[in-house]
PyMOL Python script that loads the backbone (N, CA, C, O; Angstrom):
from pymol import cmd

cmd.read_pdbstr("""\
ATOM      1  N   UNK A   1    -114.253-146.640 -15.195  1.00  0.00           N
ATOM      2  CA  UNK A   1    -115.301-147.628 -15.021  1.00  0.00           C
ATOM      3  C   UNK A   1    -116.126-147.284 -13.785  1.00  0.00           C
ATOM      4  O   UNK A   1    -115.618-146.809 -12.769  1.00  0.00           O
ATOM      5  N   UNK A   2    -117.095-147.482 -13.890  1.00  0.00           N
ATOM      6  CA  UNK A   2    -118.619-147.030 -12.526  1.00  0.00           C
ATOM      7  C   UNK A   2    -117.896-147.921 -11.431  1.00  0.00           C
ATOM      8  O   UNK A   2    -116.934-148.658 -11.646  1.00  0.00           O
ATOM      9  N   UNK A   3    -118.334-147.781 -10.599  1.00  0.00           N
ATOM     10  CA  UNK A   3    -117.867-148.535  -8.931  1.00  0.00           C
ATOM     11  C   UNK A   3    -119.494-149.506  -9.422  1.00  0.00           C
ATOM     12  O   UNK A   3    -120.464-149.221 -10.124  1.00  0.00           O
ATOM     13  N   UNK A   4    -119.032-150.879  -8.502  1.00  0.00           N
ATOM     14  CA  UNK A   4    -120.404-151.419  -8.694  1.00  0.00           C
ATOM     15  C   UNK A   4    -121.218-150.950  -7.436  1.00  0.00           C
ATOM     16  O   UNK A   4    -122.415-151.233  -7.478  1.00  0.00           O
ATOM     17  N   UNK A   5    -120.745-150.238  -6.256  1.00  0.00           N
ATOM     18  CA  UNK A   5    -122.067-149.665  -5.264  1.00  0.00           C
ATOM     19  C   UNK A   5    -122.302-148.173  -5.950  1.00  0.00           C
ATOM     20  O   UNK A   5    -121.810-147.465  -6.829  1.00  0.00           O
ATOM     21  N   UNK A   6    -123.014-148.162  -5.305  1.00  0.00           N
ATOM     22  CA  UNK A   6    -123.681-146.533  -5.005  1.00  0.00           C
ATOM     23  C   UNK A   6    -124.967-146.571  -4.199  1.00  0.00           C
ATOM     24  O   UNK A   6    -125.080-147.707  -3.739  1.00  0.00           O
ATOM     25  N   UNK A   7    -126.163-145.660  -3.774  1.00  0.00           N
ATOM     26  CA  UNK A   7    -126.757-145.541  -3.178  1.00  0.00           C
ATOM     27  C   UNK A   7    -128.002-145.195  -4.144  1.00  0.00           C
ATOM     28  O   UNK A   7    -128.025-144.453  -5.126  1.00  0.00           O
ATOM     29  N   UNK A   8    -129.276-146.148  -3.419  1.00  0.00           N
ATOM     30  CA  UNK A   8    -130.367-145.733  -3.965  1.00  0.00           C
ATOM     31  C   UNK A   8    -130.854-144.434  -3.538  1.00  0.00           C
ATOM     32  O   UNK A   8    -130.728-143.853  -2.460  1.00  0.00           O
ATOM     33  N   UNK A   9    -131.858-143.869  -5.391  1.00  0.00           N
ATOM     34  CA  UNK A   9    -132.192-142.543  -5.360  1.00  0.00           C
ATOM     35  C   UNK A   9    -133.282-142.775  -4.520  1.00  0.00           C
ATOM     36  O   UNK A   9    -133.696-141.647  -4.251  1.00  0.00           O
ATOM     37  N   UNK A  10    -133.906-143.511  -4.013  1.00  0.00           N
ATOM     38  CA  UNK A  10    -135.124-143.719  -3.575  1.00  0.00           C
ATOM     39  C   UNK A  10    -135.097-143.535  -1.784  1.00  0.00           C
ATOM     40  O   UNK A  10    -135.772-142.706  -1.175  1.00  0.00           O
ATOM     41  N   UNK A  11    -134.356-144.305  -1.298  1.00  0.00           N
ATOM     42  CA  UNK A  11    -134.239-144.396  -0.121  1.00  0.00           C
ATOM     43  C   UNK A  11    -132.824-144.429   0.741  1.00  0.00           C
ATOM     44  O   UNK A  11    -132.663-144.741   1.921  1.00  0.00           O
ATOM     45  N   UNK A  12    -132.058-144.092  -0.038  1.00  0.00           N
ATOM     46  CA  UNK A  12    -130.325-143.453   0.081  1.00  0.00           C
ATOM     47  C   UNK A  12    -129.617-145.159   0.820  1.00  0.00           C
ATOM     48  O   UNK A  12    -128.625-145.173   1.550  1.00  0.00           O
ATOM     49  N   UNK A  13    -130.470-146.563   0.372  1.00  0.00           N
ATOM     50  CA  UNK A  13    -129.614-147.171   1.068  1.00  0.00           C
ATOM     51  C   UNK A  13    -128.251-147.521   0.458  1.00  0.00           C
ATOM     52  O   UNK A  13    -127.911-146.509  -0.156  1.00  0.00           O
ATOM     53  N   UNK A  14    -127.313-148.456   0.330  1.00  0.00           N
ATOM     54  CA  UNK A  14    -126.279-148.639  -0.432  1.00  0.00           C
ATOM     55  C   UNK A  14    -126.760-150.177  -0.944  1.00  0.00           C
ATOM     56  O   UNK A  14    -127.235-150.973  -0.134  1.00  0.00           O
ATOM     57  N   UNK A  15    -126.591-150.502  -2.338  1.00  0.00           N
ATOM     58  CA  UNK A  15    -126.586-151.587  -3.374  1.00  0.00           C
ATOM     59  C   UNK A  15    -125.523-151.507  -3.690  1.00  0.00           C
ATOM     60  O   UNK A  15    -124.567-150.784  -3.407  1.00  0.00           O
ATOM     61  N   UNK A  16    -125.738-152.417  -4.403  1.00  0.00           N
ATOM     62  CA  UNK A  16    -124.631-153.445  -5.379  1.00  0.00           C
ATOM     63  C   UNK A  16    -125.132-153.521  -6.654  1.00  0.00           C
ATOM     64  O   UNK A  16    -126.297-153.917  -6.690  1.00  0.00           O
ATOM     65  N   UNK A  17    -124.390-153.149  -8.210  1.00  0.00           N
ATOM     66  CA  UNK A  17    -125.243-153.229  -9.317  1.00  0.00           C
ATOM     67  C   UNK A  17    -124.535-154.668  -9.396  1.00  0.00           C
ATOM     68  O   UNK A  17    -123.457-154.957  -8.877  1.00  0.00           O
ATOM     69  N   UNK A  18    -125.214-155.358 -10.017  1.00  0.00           N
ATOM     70  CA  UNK A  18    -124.782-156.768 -10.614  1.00  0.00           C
ATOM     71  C   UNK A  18    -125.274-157.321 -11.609  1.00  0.00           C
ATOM     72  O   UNK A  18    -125.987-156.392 -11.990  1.00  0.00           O
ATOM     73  N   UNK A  19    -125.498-158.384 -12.559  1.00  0.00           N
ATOM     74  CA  UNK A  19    -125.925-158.244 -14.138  1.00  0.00           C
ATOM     75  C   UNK A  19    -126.996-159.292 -13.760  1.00  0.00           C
ATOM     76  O   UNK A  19    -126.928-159.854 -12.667  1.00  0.00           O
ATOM     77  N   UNK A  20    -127.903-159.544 -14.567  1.00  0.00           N
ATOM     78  CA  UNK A  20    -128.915-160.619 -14.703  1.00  0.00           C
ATOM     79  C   UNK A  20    -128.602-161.564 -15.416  1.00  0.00           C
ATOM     80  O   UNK A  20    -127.560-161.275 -16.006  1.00  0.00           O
ATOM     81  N   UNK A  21    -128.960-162.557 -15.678  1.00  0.00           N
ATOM     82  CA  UNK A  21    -128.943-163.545 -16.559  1.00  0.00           C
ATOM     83  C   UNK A  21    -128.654-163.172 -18.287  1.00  0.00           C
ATOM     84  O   UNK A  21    -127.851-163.800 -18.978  1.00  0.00           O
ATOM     85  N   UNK A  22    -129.521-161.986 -18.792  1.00  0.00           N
ATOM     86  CA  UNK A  22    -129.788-161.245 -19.800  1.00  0.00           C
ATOM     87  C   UNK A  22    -128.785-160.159 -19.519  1.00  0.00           C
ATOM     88  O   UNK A  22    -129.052-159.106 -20.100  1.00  0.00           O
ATOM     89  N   UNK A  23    -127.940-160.147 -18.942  1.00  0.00           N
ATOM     90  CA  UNK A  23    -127.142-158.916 -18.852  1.00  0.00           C
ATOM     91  C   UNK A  23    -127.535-157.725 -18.574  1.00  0.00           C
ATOM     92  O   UNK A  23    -126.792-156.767 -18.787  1.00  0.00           O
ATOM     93  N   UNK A  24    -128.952-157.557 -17.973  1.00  0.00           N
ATOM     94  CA  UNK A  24    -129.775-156.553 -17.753  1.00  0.00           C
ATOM     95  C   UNK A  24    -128.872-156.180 -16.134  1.00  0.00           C
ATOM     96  O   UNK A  24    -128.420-157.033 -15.371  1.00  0.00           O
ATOM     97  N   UNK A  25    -128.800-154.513 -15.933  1.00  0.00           N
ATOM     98  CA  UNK A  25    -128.201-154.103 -14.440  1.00  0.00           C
ATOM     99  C   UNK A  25    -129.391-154.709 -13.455  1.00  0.00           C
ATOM    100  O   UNK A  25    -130.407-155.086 -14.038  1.00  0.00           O
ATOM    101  N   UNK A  26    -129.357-154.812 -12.263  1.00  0.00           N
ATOM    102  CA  UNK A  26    -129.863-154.902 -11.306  1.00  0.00           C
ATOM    103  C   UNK A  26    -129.220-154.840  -9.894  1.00  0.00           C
ATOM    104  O   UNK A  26    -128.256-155.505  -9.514  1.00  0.00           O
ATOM    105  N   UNK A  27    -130.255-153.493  -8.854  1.00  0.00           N
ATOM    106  CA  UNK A  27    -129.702-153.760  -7.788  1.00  0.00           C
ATOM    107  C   UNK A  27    -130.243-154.176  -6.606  1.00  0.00           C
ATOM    108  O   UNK A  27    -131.400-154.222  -6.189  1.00  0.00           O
ATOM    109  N   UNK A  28    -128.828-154.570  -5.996  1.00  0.00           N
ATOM    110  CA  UNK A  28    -128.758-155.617  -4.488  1.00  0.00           C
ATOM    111  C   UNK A  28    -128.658-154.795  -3.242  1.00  0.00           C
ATOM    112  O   UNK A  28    -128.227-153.642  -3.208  1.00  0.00           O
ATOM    113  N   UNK A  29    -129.125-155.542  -2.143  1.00  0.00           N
ATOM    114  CA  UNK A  29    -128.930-155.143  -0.895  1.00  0.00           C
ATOM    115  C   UNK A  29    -127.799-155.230  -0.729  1.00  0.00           C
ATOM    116  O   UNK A  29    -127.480-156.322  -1.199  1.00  0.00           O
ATOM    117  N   UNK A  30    -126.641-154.566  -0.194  1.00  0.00           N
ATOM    118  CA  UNK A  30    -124.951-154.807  -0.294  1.00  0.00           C
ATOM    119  C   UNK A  30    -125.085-155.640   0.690  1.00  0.00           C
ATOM    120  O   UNK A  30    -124.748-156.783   0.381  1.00  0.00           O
ATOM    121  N   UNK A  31    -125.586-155.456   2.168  1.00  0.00           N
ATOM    122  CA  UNK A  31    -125.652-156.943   2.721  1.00  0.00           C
ATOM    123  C   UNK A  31    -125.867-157.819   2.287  1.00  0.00           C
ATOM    124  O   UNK A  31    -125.276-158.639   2.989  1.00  0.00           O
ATOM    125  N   UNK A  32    -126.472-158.450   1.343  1.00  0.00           N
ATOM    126  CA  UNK A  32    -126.526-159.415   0.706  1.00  0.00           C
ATOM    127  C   UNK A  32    -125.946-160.153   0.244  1.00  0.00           C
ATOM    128  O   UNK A  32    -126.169-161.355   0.101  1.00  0.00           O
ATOM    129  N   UNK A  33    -124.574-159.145  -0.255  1.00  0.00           N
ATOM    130  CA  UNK A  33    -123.496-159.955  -1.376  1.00  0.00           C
ATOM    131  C   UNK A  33    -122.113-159.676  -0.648  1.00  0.00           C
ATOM    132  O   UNK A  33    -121.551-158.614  -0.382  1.00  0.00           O
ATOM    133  N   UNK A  34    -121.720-161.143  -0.395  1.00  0.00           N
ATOM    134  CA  UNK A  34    -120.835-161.491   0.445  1.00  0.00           C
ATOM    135  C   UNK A  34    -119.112-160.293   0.363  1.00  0.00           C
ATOM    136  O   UNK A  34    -118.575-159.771  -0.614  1.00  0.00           O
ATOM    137  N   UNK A  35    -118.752-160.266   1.777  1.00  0.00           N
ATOM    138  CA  UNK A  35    -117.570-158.824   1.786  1.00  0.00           C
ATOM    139  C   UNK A  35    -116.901-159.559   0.658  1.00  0.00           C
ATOM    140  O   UNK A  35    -116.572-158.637  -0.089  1.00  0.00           O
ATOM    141  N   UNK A  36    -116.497-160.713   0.083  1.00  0.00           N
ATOM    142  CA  UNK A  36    -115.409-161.244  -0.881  1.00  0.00           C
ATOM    143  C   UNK A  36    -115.789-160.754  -1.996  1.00  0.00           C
ATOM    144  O   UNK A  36    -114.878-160.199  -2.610  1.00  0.00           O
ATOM    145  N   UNK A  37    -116.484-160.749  -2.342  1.00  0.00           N
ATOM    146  CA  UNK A  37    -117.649-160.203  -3.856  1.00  0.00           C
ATOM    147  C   UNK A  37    -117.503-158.504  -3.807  1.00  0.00           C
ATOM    148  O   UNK A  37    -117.665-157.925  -4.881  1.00  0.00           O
ATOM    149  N   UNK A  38    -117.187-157.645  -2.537  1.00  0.00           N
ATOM    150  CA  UNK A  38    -117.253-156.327  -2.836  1.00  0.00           C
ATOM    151  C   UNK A  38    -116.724-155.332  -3.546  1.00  0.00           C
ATOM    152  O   UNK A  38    -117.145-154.219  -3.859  1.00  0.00           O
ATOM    153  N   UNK A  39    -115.355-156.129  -3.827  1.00  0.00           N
ATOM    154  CA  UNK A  39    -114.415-155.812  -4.576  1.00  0.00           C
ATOM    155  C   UNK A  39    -114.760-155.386  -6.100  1.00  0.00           C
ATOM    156  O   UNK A  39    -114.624-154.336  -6.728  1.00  0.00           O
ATOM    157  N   UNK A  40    -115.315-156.786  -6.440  1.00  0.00           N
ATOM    158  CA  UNK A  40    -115.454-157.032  -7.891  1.00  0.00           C
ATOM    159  C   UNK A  40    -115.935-156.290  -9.057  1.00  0.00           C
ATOM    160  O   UNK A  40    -116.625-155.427  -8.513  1.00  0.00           O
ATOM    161  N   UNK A  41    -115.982-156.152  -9.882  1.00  0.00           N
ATOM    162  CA  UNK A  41    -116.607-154.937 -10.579  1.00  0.00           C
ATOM    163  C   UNK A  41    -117.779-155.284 -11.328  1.00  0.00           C
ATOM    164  O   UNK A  41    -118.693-154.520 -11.642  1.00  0.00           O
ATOM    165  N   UNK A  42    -117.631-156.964 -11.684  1.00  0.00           N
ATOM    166  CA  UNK A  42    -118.833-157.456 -12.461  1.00  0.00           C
ATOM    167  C   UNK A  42    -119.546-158.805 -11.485  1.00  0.00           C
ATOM    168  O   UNK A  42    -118.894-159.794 -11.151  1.00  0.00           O
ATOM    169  N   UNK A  43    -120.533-158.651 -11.250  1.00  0.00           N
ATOM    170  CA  UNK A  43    -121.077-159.830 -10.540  1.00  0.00           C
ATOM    171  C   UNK A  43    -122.599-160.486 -11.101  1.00  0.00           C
ATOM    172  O   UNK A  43    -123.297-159.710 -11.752  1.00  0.00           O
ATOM    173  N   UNK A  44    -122.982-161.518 -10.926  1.00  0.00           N
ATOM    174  CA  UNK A  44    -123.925-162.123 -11.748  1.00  0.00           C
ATOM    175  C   UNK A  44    -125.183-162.376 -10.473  1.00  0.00           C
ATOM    176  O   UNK A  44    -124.755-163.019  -9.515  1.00  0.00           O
ATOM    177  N   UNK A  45    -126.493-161.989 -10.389  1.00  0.00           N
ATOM    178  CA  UNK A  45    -127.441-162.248  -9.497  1.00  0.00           C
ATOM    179  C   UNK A  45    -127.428-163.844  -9.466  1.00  0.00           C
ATOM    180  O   UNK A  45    -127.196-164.532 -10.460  1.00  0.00           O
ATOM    181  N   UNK A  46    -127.690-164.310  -8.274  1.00  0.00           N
ATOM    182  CA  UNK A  46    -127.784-165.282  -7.859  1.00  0.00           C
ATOM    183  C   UNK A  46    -128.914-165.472  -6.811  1.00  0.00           C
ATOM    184  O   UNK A  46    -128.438-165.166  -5.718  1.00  0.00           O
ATOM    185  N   UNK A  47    -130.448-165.917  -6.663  1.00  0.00           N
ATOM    186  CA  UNK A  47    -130.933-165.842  -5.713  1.00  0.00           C
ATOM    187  C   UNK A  47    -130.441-167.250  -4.649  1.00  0.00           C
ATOM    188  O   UNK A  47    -130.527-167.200  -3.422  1.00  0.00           O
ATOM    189  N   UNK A  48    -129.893-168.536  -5.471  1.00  0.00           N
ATOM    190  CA  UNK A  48    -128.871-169.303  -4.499  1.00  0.00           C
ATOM    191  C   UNK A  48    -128.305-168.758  -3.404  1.00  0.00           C
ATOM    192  O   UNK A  48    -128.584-168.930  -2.218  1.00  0.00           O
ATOM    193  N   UNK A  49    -127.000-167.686  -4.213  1.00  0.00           N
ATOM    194  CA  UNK A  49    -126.256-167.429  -3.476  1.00  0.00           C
ATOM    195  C   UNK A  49    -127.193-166.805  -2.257  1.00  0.00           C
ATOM    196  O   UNK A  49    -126.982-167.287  -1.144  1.00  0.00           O
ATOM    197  N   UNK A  50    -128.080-165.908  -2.354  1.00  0.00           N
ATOM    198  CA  UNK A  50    -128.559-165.503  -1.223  1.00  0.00           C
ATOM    199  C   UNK A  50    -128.869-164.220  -1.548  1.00  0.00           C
ATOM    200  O   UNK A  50    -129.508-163.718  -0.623  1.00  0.00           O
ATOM    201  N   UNK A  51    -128.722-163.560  -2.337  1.00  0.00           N
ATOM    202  CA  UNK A  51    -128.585-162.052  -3.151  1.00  0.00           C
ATOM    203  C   UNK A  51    -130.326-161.505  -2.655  1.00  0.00           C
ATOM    204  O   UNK A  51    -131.384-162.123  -2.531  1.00  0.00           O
ATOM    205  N   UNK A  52    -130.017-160.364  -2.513  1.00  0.00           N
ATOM    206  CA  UNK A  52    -131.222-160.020  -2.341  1.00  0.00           C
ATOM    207  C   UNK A  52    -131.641-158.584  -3.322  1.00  0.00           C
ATOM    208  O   UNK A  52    -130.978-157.563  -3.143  1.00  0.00           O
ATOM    209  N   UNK A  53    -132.504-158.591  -4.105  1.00  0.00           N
ATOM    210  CA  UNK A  53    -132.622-157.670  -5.501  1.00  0.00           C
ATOM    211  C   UNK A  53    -133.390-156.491  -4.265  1.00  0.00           C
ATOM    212  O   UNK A  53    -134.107-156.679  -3.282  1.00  0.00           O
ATOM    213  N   UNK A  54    -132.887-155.413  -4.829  1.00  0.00           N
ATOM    214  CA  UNK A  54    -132.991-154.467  -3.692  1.00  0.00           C
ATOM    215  C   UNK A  54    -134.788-153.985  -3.701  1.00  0.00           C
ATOM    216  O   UNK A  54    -135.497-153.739  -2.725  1.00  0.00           O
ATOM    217  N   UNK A  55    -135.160-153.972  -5.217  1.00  0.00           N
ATOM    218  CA  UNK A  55    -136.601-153.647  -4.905  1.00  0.00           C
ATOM    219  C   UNK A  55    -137.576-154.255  -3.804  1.00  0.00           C
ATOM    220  O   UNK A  55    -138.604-153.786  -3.314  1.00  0.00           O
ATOM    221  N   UNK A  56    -136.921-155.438  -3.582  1.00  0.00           N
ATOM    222  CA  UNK A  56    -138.358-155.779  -2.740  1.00  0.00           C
ATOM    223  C   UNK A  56    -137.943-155.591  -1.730  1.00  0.00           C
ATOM    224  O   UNK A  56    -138.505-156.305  -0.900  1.00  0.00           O
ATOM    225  N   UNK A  57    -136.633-154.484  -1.005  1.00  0.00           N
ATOM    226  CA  UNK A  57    -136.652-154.239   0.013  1.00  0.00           C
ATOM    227  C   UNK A  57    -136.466-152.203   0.079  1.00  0.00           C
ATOM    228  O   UNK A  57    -136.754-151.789   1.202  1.00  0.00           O
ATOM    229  N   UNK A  58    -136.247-151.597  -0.457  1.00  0.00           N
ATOM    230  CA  UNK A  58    -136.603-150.577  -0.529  1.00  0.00           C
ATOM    231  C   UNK A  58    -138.181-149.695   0.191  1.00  0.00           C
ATOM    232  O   UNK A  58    -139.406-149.627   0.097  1.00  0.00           O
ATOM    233  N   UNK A  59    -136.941-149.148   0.938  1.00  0.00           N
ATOM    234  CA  UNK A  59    -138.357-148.461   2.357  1.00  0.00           C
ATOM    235  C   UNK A  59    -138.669-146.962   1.059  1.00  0.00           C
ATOM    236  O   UNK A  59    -137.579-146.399   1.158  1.00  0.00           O
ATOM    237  N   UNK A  60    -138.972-146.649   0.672  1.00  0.00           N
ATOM    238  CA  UNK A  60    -139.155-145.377  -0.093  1.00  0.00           C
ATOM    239  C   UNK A  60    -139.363-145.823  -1.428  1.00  0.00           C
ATOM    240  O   UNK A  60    -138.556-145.144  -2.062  1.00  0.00           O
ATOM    241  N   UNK A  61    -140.058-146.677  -2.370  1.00  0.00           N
ATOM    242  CA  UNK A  61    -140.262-147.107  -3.512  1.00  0.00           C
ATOM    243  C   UNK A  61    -141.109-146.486  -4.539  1.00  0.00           C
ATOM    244  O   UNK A  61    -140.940-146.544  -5.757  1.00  0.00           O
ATOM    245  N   UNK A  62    -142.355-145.681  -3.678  1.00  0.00           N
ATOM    246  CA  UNK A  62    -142.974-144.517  -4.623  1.00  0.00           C
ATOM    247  C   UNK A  62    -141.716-143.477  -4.853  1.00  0.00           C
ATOM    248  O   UNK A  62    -141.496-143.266  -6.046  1.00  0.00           O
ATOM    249  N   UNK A  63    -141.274-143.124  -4.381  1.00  0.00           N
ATOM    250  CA  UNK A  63    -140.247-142.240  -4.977  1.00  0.00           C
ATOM    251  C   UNK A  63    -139.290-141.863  -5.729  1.00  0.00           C
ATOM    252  O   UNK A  63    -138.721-140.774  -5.800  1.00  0.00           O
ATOM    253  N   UNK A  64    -139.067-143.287  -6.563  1.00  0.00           N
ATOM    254  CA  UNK A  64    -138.693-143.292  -7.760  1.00  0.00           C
ATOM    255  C   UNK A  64    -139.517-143.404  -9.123  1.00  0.00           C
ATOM    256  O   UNK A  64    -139.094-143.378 -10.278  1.00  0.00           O
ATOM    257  N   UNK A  65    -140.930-143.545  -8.601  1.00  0.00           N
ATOM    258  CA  UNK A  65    -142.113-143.593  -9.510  1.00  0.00           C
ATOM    259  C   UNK A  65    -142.598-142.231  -9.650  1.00  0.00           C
ATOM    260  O   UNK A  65    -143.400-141.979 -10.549  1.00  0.00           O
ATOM    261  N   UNK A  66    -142.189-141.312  -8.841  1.00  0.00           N
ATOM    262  CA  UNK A  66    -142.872-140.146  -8.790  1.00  0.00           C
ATOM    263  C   UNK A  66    -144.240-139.993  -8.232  1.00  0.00           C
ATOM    264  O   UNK A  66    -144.994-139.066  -8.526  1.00  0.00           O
ATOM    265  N   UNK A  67    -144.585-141.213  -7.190  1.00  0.00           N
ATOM    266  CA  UNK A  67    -145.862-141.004  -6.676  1.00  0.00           C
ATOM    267  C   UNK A  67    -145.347-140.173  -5.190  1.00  0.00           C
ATOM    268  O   UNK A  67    -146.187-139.780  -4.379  1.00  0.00           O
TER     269      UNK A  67
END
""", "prot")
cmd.dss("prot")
cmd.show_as("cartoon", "prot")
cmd.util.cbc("prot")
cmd.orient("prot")
């Protein structure tokens, strides 16, 4: 089974994949999602909880567009 971190291709920070509502992947700022949650293998976005979806923080974002 995938680890739920790894590192963005874009700007090498470390995320968190976690599912959407739609079960669609999406990733998080790992700061974001609390050390208890790091473990886990399946986690559900929450902007409540505090989750932060990594695109709108990604310093290097043309670079997965190929610009």
């Amino acid at each position: 089974m995938r680890s739920p971190t790894s590192y963005c291709s874009s700007c090498n920070a470390r995320i968190f994949w976690a599912k959407t509502g739609s079960d669609k992947a999406i990733p998080l700022d790992l700061a974001s999602v609390p050390k208890a949650d790091h473990g886990k293998l399946s986690l559900r976005y929450s902007a409540v909880e505090g989750h932060v979806v990594h695109f709108t923080t990604c310093t290097n974002p043309q670079r997965k567009r190929g610009a």
